[in-house]
Residue, then its C-alpha position, 0 to 999 in steps of 0.5 A: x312850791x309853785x307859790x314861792x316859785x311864782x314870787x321869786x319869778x316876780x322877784x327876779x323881774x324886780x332885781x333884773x339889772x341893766x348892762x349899762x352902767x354909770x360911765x356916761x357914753x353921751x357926755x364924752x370928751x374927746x382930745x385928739x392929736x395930730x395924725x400918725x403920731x401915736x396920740x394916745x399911746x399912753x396916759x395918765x391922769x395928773x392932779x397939780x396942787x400947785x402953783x394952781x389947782x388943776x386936774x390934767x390928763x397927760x398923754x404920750x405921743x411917742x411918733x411926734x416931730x422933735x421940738x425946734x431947738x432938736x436935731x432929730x425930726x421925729x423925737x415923740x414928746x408928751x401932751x397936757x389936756x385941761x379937761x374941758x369941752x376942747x378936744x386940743x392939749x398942750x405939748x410939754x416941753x423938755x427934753x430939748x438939746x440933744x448932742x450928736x456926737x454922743x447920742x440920736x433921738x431920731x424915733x426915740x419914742x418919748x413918750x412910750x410910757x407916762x405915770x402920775x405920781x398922784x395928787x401934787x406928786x412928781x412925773x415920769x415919761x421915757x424913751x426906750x428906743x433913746x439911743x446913745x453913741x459913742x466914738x462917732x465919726x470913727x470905724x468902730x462908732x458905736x449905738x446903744x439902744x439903752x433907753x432913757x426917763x424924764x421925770x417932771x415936777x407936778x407943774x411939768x416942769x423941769x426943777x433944776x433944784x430938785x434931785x429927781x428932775x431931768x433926763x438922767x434916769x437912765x442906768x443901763x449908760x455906761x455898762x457894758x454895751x453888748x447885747x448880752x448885756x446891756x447894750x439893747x436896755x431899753x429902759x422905760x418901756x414901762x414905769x411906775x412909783x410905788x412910795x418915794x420909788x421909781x420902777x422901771x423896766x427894760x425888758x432888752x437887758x441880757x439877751x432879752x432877759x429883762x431888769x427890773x430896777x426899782x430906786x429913788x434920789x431923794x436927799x433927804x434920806x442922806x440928811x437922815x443918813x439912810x445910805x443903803x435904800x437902794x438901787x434894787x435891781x434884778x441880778x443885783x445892781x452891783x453885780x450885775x449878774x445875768x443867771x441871778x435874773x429869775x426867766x430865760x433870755x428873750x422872755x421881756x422882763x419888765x415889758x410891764x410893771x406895778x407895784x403894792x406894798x399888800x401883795x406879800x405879807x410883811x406890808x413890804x414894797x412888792x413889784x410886779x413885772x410882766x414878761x410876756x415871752x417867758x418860756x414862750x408863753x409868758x411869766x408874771x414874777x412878784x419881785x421884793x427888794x432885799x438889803x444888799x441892792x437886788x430885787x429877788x424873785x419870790x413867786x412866779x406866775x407862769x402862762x397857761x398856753x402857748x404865745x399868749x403873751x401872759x404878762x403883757x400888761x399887769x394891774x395890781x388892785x384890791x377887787x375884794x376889799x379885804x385889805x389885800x392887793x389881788x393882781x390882773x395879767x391880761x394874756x391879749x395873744x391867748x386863743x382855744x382851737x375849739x373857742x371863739x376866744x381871742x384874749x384872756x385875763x387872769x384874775x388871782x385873789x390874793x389868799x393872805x399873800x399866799x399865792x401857791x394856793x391860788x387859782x385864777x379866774x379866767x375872764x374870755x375875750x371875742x375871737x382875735x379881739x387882743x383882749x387884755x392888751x391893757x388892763x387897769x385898775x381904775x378905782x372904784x367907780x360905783x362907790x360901792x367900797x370895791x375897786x374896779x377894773x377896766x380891760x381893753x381889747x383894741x382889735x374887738x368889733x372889726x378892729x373899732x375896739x371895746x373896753x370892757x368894765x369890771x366891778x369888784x365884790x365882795x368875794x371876787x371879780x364879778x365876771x359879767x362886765x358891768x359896761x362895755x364902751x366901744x370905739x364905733x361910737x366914738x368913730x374911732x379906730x384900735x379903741x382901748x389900747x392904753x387906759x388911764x383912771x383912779x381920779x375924779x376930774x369932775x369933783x363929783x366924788x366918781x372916778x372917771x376914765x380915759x381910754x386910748x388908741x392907736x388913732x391918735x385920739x383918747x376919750x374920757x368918760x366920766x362917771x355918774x352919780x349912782x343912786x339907789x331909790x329906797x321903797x317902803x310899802x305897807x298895806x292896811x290888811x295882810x290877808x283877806x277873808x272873802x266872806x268878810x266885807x269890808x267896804x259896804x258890799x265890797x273887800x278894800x284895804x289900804x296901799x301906802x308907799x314912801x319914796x326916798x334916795x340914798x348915795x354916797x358920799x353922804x354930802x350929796x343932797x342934789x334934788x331928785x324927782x321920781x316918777x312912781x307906779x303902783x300896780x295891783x296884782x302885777x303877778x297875775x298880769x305877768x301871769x297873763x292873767x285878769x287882775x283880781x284888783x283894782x285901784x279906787x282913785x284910777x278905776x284901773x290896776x296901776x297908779x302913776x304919779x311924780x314925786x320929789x325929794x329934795x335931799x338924801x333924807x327927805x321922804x314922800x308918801x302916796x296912799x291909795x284904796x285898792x278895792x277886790x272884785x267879786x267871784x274871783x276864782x284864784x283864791x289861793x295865790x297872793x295878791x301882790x302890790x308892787x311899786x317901783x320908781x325911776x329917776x327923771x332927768x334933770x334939766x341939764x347944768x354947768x359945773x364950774x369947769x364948763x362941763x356939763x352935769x352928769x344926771x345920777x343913775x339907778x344902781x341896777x344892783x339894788x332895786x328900784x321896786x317893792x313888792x307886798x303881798x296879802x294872802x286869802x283865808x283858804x277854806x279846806x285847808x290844815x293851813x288858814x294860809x296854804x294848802x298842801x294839795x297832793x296832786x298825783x297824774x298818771x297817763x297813757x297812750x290809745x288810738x281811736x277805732x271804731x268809737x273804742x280805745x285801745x292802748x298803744x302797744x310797745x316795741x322792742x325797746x318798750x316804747x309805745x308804737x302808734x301805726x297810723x293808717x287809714x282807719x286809725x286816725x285819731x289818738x286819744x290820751x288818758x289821763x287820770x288825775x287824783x288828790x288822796x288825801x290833800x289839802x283842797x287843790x285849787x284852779x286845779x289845771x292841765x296843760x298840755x303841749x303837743x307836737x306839730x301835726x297832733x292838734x287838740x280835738x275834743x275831750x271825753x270824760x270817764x269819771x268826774x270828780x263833781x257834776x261839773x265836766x272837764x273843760x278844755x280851751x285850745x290855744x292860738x295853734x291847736x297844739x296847746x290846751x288848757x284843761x281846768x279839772x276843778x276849783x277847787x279838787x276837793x280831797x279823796x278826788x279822782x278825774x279821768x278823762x280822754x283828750x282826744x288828738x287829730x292827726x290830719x296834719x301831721x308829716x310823715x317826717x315825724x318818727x317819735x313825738x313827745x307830749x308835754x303835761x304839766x298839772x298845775x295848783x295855786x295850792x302848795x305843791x311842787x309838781x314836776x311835768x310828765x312827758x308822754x313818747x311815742x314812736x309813729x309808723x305810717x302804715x300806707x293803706x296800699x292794695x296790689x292785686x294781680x292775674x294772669x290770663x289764661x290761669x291754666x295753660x297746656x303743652x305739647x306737639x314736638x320740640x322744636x331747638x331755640x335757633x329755630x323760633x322766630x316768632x313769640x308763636x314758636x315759643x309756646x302758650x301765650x299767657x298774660x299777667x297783670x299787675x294793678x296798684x290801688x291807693x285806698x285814701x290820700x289822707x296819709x300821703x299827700x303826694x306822689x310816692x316814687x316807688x319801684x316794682x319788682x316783677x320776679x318769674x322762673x326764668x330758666x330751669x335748673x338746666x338752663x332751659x326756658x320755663x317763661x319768656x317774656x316777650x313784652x311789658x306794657x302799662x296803663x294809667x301812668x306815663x313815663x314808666x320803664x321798667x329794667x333791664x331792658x334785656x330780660x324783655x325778649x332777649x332773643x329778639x323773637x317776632x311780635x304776633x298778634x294772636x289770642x291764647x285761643x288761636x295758639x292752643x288750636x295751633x298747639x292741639x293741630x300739631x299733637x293729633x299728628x303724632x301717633x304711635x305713642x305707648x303709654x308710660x309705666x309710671x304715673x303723674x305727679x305736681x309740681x310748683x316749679x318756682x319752688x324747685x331748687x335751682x330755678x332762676x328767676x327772671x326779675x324786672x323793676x318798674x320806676x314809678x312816678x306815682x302809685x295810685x291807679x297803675x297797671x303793669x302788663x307782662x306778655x310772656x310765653x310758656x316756653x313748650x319745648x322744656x316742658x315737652x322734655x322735662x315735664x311731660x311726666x308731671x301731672x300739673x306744673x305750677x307757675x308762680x309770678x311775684x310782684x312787690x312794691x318798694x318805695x323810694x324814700x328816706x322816711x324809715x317809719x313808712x311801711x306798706x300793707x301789704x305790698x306782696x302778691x303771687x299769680x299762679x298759672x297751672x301747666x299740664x300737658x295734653x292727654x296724648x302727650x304721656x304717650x309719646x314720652x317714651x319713644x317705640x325702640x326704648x319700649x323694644x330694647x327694654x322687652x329684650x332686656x327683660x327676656x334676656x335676663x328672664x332666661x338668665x334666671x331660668x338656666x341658673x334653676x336648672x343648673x341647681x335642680x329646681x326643675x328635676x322631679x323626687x323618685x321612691x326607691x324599692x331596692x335593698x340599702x347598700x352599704x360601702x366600707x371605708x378602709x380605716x389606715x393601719x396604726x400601731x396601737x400598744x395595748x399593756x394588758x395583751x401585748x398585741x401585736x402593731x401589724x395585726x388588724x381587725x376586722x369590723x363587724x359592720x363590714x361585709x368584704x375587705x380588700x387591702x388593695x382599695x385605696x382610701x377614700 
């Protein structure tokens, strides 16, 4: 696949075309008119057959002064331009009475519209603004803008004896004269013939609706008694009916119009009319004539967008060359909010006059350019058996104008404009406003073109002949077997060329001379790389030479030896032959009109090159020919440590992660490569392309597929390589290799990378590339250290209030913390780092009490830097001492051994890390710095000793810790540091008296009291409850009491005793019924 891919490449070079065409911008002709008159407004190109022949381009000044024998001073009139080197033309005259009392042509505007009606056909120029008057000189005078038609013989004349001559082509006289209806006609604004029809258009008709009236005075229809052929008009022209006209009022119908008799099946005369202001956007509507004198609309093409004045001017042309007429609309106001698009045309292919089923094709015009404000089918300029069209866009370029060509073919239009002429280089300004084409002026069989502007000066451009140059090439050989030679001790074969033309028309014979090269190997050239052949005759790898054809059928050889060199190492790609010619301009002659030759041109849709190919005998393959390697590479990513390669590991989104640091600077890649069972792989190669900042720095092979190692060539910038693995990569072949890649420059901009591998073969494989992602953290080699000093301090002596201190002295023990910053090598950041160190102490104690007081911040190494809120250092303003730790713990140890008395506490010690206790505040403080290589950062604070006396005395040691981190202050989000965190711990412990002095002497009494009250308490309580009285034995006789039992009546059957006699118990020892119950 890469061998076909490789000669089409050379291919598509071959039939690359050129953006200029065969109208020739040199040998212009220009015609210019008089200033401010509107010069080139209109044109057409005219044949006159008689009483000479002659071609003339006719051209419509519509703001030119009236003629002598005219009332009105500004009337417009109509030029004739013979066309020759002279840039002046002729004014035609007619036109020339004018009456007063009946009409005004005072700015009338003749000449706002002119058509040809062919080869010896008639003429016709109109005024729309021609303005008829009646009942001049009264109160209820009267002025109607109707408009009016000239229609001339082919001589320019007026005919009196023919019935089509004169100015009376204006029907809209004599109607009703309110702007309803038809008192703003403005017939003539545009015009056409179409057959023996005139059609015209007046757009002002009915409120602004528009009429389209298509009709003829030729009497020889009436001598063939042929009454009925019309006038057809829009709304009828004998009723003249506004709701039968098929758009809105103020939509312009007829501001454009032209006309084909293969635009709707039937082959019937079908009119097309633009009205650019249909429904805001425009309308196109197809109109057919019908029996009773109107034309009816049959099919309407509506404006796709909003003011975009679709219909402003319409072409009707057979672009495909299908026997249909398709039709143009150019759009010139059409725009796209989110385009630089100014102008529009919309091409609709004619589907057997089925025009429901078709979609436009849409050609774009540059930003506010009014691109389409006139569109026209000028012929088929190339000969190509297409019609072409031409599109003007008058405000393009800065307002100097562009007119842009289009070709036919045979599906559609081709969208990419053939040629583009431009109002610059003609020094003209609103270039391409009107066009005029479809006539040969110069007899050399190519329609040519003229293009107008609004700078009263027109262009014509002439068509040159197109030629394509027909190359044969043949060699002796078709393929070359390098173990067979040929030429003694060497490989030849034979290159012949034959060189001829081809033209339309068929007539053409002029004489041609060619220039002509032969290159050898022109695709490794294109390749960059050496020729594996040479020409005998040059020595070289290209022949030049002339040759010359005399006529179309004349055809010329040129043989040469070509001769291949030996030990070639592409043995598998084509050697390619290629021989390509190009036209020598003749030396330059007059035709007979006085202009200058036009030299033909190349058409740059055939091409001018040849191309011939000769393949090797291949050893190793199923094929003589091709070889069907099967190439396979997989790869992976490793860093470099220690002369080991370890693979990259993934993140979370299973993307492979290189943390670049100090110690792990190099990447390695590893590729493996392998050809199971294929077709040998031949000028089997790698190459690689890698990011900016990972550069190629040497290769390590793992297994090879011979004895001959993997050699790699770096390019111009160390981020490309070449590897060649093998030629050829015999079948069954595995190589693995390490490409190793330096990182010393890459920038810590860079997040994620991407390596792009492509195997390539000359033997035939289709091998997509790989690309290798990797995401890149830079791992700054940081290393924060701190201290304090002393590590462990002690408190006591007597607490003293906080509005009592007015030195750092008061306070407590003097401790030190330093904080140091060391950069460990400058290869992964070369610049400064601003960074932000946060410095974080307990501060205050969950009952608001001071734990550590910062008196002072000093730094070394760095200037310039502060560190904030400047209000957590020594916030109540204490008196800077200068005094060691030494002389504070003497003081300290002075104060305690003045308090005596103490009484040791009931309860033991504990530690305690305060920073960890809940509710402690910190105090927190950030440093700016400029730098972070070599900075120290000094804090002074104090143990503040009257919290600890108070709170903490009980604890056996207390625990400081002092944070410090660094941040860094940049929007790389793929830097992160080492190890950026540390704590500093100071040991806090109280002096060996102070347990002592923790409880005061008359707490110590009050709980003796407490403790005998309630030892008392404890003593009544067992005595109430005879734990204190002694057991004794008893001697004496037992005792017994009687217990009198209450009388009760008992009711006994069987004795029948008595309810009051009792009885004695036997138990019982006295009874006394006096004894009460107990």
């Amino acid at each position: 696949m890469l061998l076909q891919a490789q000669a089409a490449l050379l291919l598509l070079h071959v039939l690359e075309p050129v953006l200029a065409f065969n109208l020739d911008p040199q040998n212009t002709l220009r015609k210019d008119g008089d200033p401010g008159t509107l010069f080139g407004l209109s044109l057409t190109f005219h044949q006159q057959l008689r009483p000479d022949h002659k071609v003339l381009l006719l051209i419509g000044a519509p703001k030119a002064k009236a003629l002598g024998s005219q009332k009105s001073k500004v009337t417009g009139g109509l030029y004739k331009c013979e066309i020759s080197m002279s840039n002046t033309c002729e004014r035609v005259e007619f036109d020339n009475e004018e009456d007063p009392k009946r009409e005004s042509k005072e700015d009338q505007w003749m000449g706002v519209t002119v058509q040809s009606q062919g080869p010896g056909g008639k003429i016709v120029t109109c005024a729309h603004r021609y303005e008829r008057r009646t009942t001049v000189g009264h109160t209820n005078e009267l002025h109607s803008i109707i408009g009016r038609c000239y229609v001339l013989s082919q001589d320019l004349t007026v005919d009196p004896n023919a019935d089509e001559d004169g100015g009376n082509w204006n029907f809209c006289d004599g109607r009703d004269r309110s702007h309803e209806k038809f008192g703003y006609c403005q017939q003539g604004m545009a015009a056409a013939f179409v057959s023996h029809y005139l059609v015209f258009g007046a757009p002002g008709t009915f409120n602004w609706r528009g009429v389209v009236r298509m009709e003829h005075r030729n009497n020889t229809l009436i001598d063939m008694e042929i009454y009925d052929d019309g006038p057809y008009e829009v709304g009828d022209a004998s009723l003249l009916d506004a709701t039968l006209v098929p758009v809105p009022a103020n939509s312009f119908l007829g501001f454009s119009v032209d006309s084909g008799r293969h635009i709707l099946p039937g082959g019937v005369v079908t009119v097309v009319a633009g009205a650019p202001r249909a429904n805001h956007s425009g309308a196109v509507v197809l109109l057919r004539k019908e029996d009773k004198g109107s034309l009816v609309g049959v099919h309407t093409f509506k404006g796709p967008r909003l003011a975009s004045s679709f219909g402003y001017d319409v072409a009707v042309v057979d672009l495909n060359n299908d026997g249909w007429e398709d039709i143009v609309v150019g759009a010139p106001h059409f725009f796209m909010k989110d385009g630089d698009i100014g102008g529009a045309v919309y091409v609709y292919m004619n589907k057997e006059g089925r025009w429901e089923r078709v979609t436009p094709l849409r050609l774009n015009g540059t930003k506010q350019s009014m691109f389409g404000l006139a569109v026209e089918n000028i012929g088929d300029i190339n000969l190509d058996s297409y019609k072409d069209i031409a599109v003007g866009a008058p405000l393009d370029d800065e307002g100097a104008g562009k007119v842009y060509i289009y070709l036919g073919s045979a599906h559609q239009i081709k969208t990419t404009p053939a040629q583009v002429l431009t109002g610059r280089a003609n020094n003209i300004r609103f270039f391409g406003y009107s066009l005029a084409g479809k006539m040969d002026i110069d007899e050399n069989f190519y329609p040519d073109l003229a293009v107008g502007s609004l700078a009263d000066a027109v262009v014509i451009y002439r068509a040159r002949p197109v030629i394509a140059i027909n190359i044969d090439v043949k060699t002796s050989v078709r393929e070359i077997d390098l173990k067979n030679r040929t030429c003694g001790n060497n490989i030849c074969f034979v290159v012949n060329a034959s060189f001829s033309y081809k033209t339309k028309p068929a007539t053409y014979n002029s004489f041609l001379s060619l220039n002509y090269s032969i290159k050898a190997d022109e695709l490794q050239r294109k390749l960059g790389l050496t020729p594996r052949v040479f020409l005998s005759n040059e020595s070289g790898f290209q022949s030049d030479g002339r040759v010359e054809l005399q006529s179309q059928n004349e055809i010329k050889y040129v043989e040469l030896k070509a001769i291949v060199k030996d030990n070639i190492k592409d043995k598998v790609r084509p050697i390619f032959i290629e021989v390509s010619a190009d036209i020598i301009p003749a030396i330059e002659k007059t035709t007979k009109n006085g202009l200058p030759t036009l030299a033909p041109i190349l058409d740059p849709f055939k091409p001018n090159t040849s191309v011939i190919q000769i393949v090797f005998v291949k050893e190793g393959c199923q094929d003589s020919y091709i070889c069907y390697s099967n190439l396979k590479m997989n790869c992976s990513l490793h860093y470099k440590q220690s002369n080991e390669f370890v693979p990259l590991s993934k993140n979370k989104n299973n993307v492979a992660e290189f943390v670049l640091n100090y110690e792990r600077k190099d990447l390695a890649l590893l590729v493996n490569v392998t050809n199971s069972g294929g077709d040998y792989a031949y000028e089997t190669k790698l190459a690689g392309s890698f990011p900016r900042g990972l550069e190629y720095s040497g290769v390590r092979m793992v297994k090879a597929a011979t004895d001959n190692p993997v050699v790699c060539s770096v390019g111009q910038n160390s981020s490309q390589v070449d590897c060649e693995l093998g030629n050829p990569l015999k079948r069954d072949s595995v190589i693995t290799f390490y490409i190793i890649l330096s990182t010393n420059n890459i920038s810590v901009d860079t997040s994620e990378f991407e390596i792009d591998l492509q195997l390539k073969t000359t033997s035939n494989q289709n091998i997509p590339p790989l690309k290798v992602k990797s995401t890149l953290v830079f791992e700054l080699p940081l290393s924060v250290s701190g201290e304090a000093s002393p590590t462990q301090v002690s408190f006591g002596g007597v607490v003293t209030g906080e509005s009592a201190m007015k030195t750092e002295e008061d306070v407590g023990s003097l401790i030190n913390i330093t904080v140091r910053i060391h950069y460990l090598t400058n290869l992964l950041w070369k610049s400064s780092v601003r960074a932000i160190l946060h410095i974080k102490w307990p501060k205050l104690n969950k009952q608001g009490k001071y734990l550590l007081y910062l008196m002072n911040v000093s730094t070394n190494g760095q200037n310039g830097v502060r560190c904030y809120p400047e209000t957590e250092i020594n916030s109540l303003k204490l008196t800077h001492v200068k005094s060691s730790v030494s002389e504070t713990n003497q003081k300290i140890t002075k104060e305690e051994k003045k308090t005596s008395g103490r009484i040791s506490s009931f309860f033991g010690r504990k530690n305690n890390v305060l920073s960890m206790e809940s509710g402690i505040h910190w105090g927190h403080l950030q440093c700016t710095l400029l730098g972070i290589d070599g900075t120290t950062i000094e804090l002074r604070t104090r143990l503040w000793n009257s919290t600890f006396l108070e709170e903490y005395a009980s604890v056996k040691t207390s625990r400081l810790l002092v944070k410090a981190s660094l941040e860094l202050q940049t929007d790389v989000k793929n830097v992160i540091l080492k190890s950026p965190n540390i704590e500093v711990t100071v040991a806090v412990s109280p002096e060996s008296d102070v347990a002592q002095y923790v409880v005061q002497w008359w707490v110590i009494l009050l709980a003796v009291l407490a403790g005998i009250l309630i030892l008392a308490l404890m003593v009544f309580m067992l005595w109430k409850c005879g734990f204190f009285k002694r057991s004794q034995k008893d001697n004496s006789v037992p005792q017994y009491h009687a217990v009198r039992i209450r009388k009760e009546s008992v009711e006994r059957e069987d004795a029948k005793l008595k309810p009051d006699v009792t009885e004695k118990k036997q138990w019982m020892t006295s009874w006394m019924d006096s004894e009460s119950y107990s």
